[in-house]
C-alpha positions as CSV (number, residue, x, y, z in Angstrom):
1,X,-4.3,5.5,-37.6
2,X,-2.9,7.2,-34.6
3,X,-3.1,5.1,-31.7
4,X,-3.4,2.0,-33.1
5,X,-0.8,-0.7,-31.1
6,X,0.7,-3.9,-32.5
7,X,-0.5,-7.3,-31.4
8,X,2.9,-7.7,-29.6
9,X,2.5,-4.1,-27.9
10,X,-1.1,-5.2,-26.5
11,X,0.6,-9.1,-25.5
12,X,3.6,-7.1,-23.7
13,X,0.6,-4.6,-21.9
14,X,-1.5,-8.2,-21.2
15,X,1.6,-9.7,-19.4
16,X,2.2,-6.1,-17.7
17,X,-1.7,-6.4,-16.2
18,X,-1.2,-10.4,-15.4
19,X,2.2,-9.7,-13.5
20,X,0.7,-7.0,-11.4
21,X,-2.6,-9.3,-10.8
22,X,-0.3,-11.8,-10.1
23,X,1.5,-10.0,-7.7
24,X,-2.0,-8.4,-6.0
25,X,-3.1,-11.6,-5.6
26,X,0.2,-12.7,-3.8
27,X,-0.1,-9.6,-1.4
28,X,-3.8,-10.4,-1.2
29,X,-2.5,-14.0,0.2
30,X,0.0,-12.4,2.7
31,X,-1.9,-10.4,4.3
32,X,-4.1,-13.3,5.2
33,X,-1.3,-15.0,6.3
34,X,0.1,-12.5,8.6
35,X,-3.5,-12.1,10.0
36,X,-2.8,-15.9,11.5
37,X,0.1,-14.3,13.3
38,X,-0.3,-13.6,17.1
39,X,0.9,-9.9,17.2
40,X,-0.1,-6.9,19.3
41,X,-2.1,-4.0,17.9
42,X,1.0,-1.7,16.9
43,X,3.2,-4.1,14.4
44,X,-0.1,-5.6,13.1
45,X,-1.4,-2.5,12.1
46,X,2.3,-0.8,10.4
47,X,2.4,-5.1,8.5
48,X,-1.3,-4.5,6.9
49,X,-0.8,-1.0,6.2
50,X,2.5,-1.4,4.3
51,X,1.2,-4.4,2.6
52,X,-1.8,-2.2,1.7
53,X,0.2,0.8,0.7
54,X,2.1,-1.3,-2.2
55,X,-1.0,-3.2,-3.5
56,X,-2.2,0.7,-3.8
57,X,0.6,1.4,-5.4
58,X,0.4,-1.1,-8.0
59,X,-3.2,-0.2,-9.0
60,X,-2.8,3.4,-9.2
61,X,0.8,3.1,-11.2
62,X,-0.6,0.1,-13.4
63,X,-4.3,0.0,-13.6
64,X,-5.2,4.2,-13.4
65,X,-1.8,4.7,-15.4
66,X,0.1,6.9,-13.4
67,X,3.0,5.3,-14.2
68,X,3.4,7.1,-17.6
69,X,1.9,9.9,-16.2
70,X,4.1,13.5,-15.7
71,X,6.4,13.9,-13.3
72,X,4.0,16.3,-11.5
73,X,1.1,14.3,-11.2
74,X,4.1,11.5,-9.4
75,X,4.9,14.5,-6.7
76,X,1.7,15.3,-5.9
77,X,0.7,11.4,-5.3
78,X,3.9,11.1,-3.0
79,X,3.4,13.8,-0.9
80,X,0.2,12.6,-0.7
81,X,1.0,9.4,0.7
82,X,4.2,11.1,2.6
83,X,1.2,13.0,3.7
84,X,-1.1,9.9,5.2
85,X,2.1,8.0,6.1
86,X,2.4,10.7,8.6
87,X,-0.6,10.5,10.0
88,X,-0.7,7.1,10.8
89,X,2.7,7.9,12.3
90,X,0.6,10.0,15.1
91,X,-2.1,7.8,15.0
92,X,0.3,4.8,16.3
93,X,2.4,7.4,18.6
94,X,-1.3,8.5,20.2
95,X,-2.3,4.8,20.4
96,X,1.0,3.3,22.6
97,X,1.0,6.9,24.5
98,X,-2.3,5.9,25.4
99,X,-1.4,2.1,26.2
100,X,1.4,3.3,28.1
101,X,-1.2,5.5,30.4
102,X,-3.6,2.6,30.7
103,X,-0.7,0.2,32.1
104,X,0.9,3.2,34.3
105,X,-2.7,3.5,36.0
106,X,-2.9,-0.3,36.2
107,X,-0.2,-0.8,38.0
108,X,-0.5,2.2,40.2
C-alpha cells in the first residue's frame, strides 16, 4: 500500500519529534532563566524574542512539516519572518528614541 512506513521509519520520525520536544522544552527553560536576569527593556525584549523566533521555528519546520515542504512555501515563510524581524527592529529603534527623549527632558 502506498504510504505505508516501516517500524524503523516511524522510530527514526518518534526520535525526530522527542529531539525537537526535547529541545522546546530546553528553550522553554531558558527563557525562564533569562527572565531572572536584571536587564533593561531593550536586550530583554531582542533575548525572548530570538529565543521565541527558534522554538517557532522548530514547530512550524517539524510539527506543521514545512521542513519537507517546496522550496517556495520556505521563501515565503522567511520573508515573512525577514518581514516581522523588521518590525520589531522599528519597534526597538521607536522605543530607545523615545527613552532617549524622556531622559533629554529629564535632565533639562
Amino acid at each position: 500500500m502506498a504510504g505505508e512506513m516501516t517500524i524503523e521509519e516511524v522510530k527514526k520520525h518518534v526520535r525526530v519529534y522527542l529531539y525537537v520536544f526535547g529541545a522546546l522544552l530546553a528553550l522553554t527553560l531558558v527563557t525562564v532563566a533569562v527572565s531572572r536576569f536584571d536587564v533593561s527593556i531593550g536586550p530583554a525584549l531582542v533575548i525572548a524574542l530570538v529565543i521565541a523566533l527558534v522554538k517557532g521555528a522548530l514547530v512550524a519546520m517539524y510539527f506543521m512539516h514545512l521542513i519537507s515542504e517546496k522550496q517556495v512555501i520556505m521563501w515565503v515563510l522567511l520573508s515573512a519572518a525577514a518581514f516581522l524581524l523588521c518590525m520589531f527592529a522599528l519597534f526597538i529603534s521607536a522605543l530607545v528614541d523615545q527613552e532617549q527623549v524622556a531622559l533629554l527632558m529629564h535632565v533639562a
